[in-house]
N, C-alpha and C positions, 0 to 999 in steps of 0.2 A: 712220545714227545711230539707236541703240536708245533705244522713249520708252515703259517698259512701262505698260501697261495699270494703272492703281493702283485699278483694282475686280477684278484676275484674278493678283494676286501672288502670288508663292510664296515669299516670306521677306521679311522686315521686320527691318531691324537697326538700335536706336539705336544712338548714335555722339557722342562728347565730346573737343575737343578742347582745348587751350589754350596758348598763346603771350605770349612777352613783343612790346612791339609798338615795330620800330624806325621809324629814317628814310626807311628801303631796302623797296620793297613788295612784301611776301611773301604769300604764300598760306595759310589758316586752314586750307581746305580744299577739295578740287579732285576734280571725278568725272573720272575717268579715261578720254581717247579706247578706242571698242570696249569700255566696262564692260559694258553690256549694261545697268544702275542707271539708276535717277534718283535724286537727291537730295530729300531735300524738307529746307528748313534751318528749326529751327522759331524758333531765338533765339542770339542774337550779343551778347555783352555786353561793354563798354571798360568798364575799371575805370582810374582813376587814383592807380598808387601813390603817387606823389610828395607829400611833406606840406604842400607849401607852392606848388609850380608845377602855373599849368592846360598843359595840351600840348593841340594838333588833331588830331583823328582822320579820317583818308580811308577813306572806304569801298567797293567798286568789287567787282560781280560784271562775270566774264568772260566772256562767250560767244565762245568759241575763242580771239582774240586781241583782241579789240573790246571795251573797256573802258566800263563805264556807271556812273556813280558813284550809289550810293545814301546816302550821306552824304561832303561833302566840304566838311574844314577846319570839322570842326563841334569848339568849347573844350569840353572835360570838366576843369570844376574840380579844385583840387588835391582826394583823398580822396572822390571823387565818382563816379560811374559812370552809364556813357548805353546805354539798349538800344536797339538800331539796327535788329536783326527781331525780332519778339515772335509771338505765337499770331497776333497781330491783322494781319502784316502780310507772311506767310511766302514764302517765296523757295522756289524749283525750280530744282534743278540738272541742265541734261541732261549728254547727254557730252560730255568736252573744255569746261565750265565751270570755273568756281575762282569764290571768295570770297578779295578781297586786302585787305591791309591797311595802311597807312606811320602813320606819328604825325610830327608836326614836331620830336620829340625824341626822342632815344635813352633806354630805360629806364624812363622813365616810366609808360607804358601798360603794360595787360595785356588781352588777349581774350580769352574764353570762348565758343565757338559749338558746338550742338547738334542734329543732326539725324537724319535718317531714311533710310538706306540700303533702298531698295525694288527688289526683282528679279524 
């Protein structure tokens, strides 16, 4: 498993992704077995569209198939939105990682997450 050096990089690529957030727990984003990459995630943001209902948000980085939760069944009011990694509290992705997501409700949520592809 490649874990490169992030004082001897040869490319840096920011990276934006975004998803509606179901019941079913999917993946934001996922560095890939043998990328040769690490991740660095710098911000994850749950917005809640729904104008009137709060939904729970799971949050859960994966190291290979092993599941760790960094927010779990935390209520994002209706019209509200919860940042989950920020500058302040950033997460690394090696290889065969992911960043997953469920809400306890279909539709409601949305995720925005941001980071740094380094090789």
């Amino acid at each position: 498993m490649a874990n490169p050096n992030l004082f001897a990089t040869s490319a840096l690529y920011g990276k934006t992704a975004g998803m509606a957030v179901t019941t079913s727990t999917t993946a934001i984003v996922t560095n890939a077995a043998s990328s040769g990459k690490i991740y660095k995630v710098n911000s994850l943001i749950i917005s809640n569209v729904d104008g009137t209902n709060t939904a729970d948000v799971t949050v859960s980085v994966y190291k290979n198939t092993t599941q760790y939760r960094i927010a779990n069944t935390i209520p994002v009011p209706a019209d509200a939105s919860l940042v989950v990694i920020s500058r302040d509290n950033q997460v690394y992705l090696e290889e065969s990682d992911s960043i997953r997501i469920s809400a306890s409700a279909n539709s409601d949520l949305q995720a925005v997450c941001s980071w740094e592809e380094v090789n």
